[in-house]
N, C-alpha and C positions, 0 to 999 in steps of 0.2 A: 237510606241509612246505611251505615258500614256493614252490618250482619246482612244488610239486600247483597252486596257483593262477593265480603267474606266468605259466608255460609251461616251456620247457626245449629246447636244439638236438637234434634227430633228425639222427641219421646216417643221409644218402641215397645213391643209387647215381645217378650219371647214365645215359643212353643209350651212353658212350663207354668205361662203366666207372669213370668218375672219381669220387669221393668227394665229400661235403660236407655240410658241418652248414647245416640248415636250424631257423629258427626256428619251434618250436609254439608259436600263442599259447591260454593256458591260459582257464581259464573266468570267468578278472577278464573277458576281455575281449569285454562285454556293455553290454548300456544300464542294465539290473537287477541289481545281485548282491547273494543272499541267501549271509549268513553264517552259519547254522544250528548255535547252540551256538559262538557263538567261543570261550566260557569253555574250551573243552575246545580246542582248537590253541595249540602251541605261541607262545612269543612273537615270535619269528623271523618266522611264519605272519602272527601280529596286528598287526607292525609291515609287512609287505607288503601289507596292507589298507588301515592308515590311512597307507602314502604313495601309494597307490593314490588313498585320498579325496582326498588336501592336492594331490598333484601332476597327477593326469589323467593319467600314464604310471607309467610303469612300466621298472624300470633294469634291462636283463641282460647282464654281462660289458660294461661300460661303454655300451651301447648302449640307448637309448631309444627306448621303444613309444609312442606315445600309445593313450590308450583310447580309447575312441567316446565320442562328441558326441550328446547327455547322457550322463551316468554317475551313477548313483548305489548308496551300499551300505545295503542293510540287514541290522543282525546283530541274534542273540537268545540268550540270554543262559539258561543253565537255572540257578534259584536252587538246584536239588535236587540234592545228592552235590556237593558245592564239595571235598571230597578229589582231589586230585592235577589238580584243572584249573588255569588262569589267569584270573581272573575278572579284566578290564579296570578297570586304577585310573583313580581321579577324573579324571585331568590327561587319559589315555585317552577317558575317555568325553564327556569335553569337545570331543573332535572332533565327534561327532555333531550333526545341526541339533537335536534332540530324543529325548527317551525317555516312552516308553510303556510301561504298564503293561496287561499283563492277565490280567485274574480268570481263574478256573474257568468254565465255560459253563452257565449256568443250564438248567432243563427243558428248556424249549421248543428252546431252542439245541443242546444236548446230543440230544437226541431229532431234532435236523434233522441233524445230523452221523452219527449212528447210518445212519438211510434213507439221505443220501447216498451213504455207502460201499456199502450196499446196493444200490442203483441203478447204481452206477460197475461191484460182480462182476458183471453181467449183460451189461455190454459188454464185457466178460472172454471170449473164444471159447476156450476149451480146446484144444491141442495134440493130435490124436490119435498125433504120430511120437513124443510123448515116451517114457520107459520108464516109465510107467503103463501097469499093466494094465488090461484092459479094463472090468472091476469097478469098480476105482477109477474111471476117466473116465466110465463110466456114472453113478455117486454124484454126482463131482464137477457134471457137466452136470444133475445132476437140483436144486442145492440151492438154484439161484434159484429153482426149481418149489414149493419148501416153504411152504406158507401159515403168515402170522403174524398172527394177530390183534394189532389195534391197542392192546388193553390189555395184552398179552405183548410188545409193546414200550415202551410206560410201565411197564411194570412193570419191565422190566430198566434202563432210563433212572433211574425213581427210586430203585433198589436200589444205581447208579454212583453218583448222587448223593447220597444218603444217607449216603457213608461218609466222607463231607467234614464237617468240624467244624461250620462255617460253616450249613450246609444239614441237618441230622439233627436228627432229633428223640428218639433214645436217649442217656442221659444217658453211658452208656459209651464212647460215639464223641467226645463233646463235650471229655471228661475227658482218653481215653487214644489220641488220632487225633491226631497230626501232618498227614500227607497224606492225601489219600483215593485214590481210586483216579483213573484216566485217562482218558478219552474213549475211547480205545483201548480198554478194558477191555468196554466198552458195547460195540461194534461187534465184540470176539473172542466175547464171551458168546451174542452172538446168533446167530453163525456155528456156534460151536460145540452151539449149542442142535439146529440144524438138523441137524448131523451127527447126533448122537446119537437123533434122529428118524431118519432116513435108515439107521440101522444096527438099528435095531429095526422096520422095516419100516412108517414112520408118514410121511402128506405133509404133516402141520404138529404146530409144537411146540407143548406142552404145560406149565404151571408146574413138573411136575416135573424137565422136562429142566432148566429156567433152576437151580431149590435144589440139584439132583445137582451140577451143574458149578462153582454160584459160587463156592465155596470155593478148588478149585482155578485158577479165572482171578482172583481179587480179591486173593485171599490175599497174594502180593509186590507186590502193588500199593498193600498200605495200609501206612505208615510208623507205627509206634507214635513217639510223643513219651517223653520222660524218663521222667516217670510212668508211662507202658503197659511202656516197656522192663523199668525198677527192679522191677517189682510182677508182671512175665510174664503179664501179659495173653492169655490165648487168642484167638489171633486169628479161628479156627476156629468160638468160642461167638461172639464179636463180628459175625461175619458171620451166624450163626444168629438173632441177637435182631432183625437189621433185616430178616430174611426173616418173619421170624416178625407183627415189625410193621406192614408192608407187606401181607402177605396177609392179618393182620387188619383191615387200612383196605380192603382189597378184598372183603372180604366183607362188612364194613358198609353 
């Protein structure tokens, strides 16, 4: 809602007992603000953004805030599930200085996204007060510990990217793929890889942990198009044929 970003008056207590509403300024009020999926905030929210741009303040109960000195917004926009959002009309996006577009993350990029998440759990310190057991904390503290060889990470890298139209080389994906899967996908597959190591008593993963799991992590990830939906495509076998094709390019 517009007061989530605005701000909104808190009710205080003085030292004397006295009451009063104190103004909270909300998270506009920055040098940087990221709008992350505006299509999805209402329009109420959308139009407190772009008078936010146009004006440098902001209005509450007839009273004006200025913002900080620079200010600037950036919003982004998810073209995927457009049901029940507000995607910003033309006259709308004409506030902005410009629009950008970006692709899918190719190999190389996709595979540096992967290791950095990986890199980032490590600075991760585990909680021992939390209500984990000890078992668990044990596991968890142990899965930065998990070796992965370098080609069990192209491997899982090419298997995300494979199921993108764009980038695949089975005729099946090309045909009946809308979306592929998420960067996100590549970084759960790999964690997940780990555990499944870790619960079967192994300190690195293995190609079979990656074929046991993708199904289940890939699986809502990939959008069938018209054609995939009308015809019921298995999405199950669809993931089977680029595992299948993958470990035969691995073993060549």
């Amino acid at each position: 809602m517009p007061l989530d970003i605005i701000g909104s008056n808190i009710l205080k207590q003085g030292e004397g007992g006295e009451r009063f509403f104190e103004f909270y300024k909300g998270p506009l009020f920055a040098n940087i603000v990221l709008g992350d999926e505006i299509n999805r905030a209402t329009p109420k929210t959308q139009s407190a953004f772009l008078e936010a741009m146009e004006e440098k303040r902001i209005t509450f109960l007839g009273q004006e805030y200025p913002l900080p000195d620079p200010f600037m917004v950036i919003a982004t926009q998810n073209p995927i599930e457009l049901e029940g959002t507000y995607p910003l009309p033309e006259a709308q996006i004409d506030r902005f200085l410009m629009k950008l577009f970006f692709h899918y993350p190719d190999f190389s990029s996709l595979k540096k996204i992967i290791i950095k998440n990986e890199s980032l759990l490590k600075e991760i310190i585990p909680d021992k007060g939390t209500k984990l057991n000890h078992e668990l904390f044990e596991l968890k503290s142990l899965e930065n510990e998990v070796v992965v060889l370098d080609d069990l990470k192209n491997f899982i890298t090419k298997l995300v990217v494979s199921t993108h139209p764009k980038h695949s080389e089975v005729a099946a994906v090309k045909r009946y793929v809308l979306y592929g899967a998420s960067p996100r996908a590549g970084i759960y597959l790999l964690r997940a890889s780990k555990w499944r190591a870790l619960l079967e008593n192994r300190i690195n993963i293995s190609f079979d942990d990656i074929k046991s799991l993708a199904f289940d992590i890939l699986n809502h990830r990939i959008i069938l198009n018209f054609d995939g939906e009308s015809e019921y495509v298995d999405t199950k076998a669809l993931i089977q044929s680029l595992i299948q094709k993958l470990e035969k390019d691995y073993r060549e």
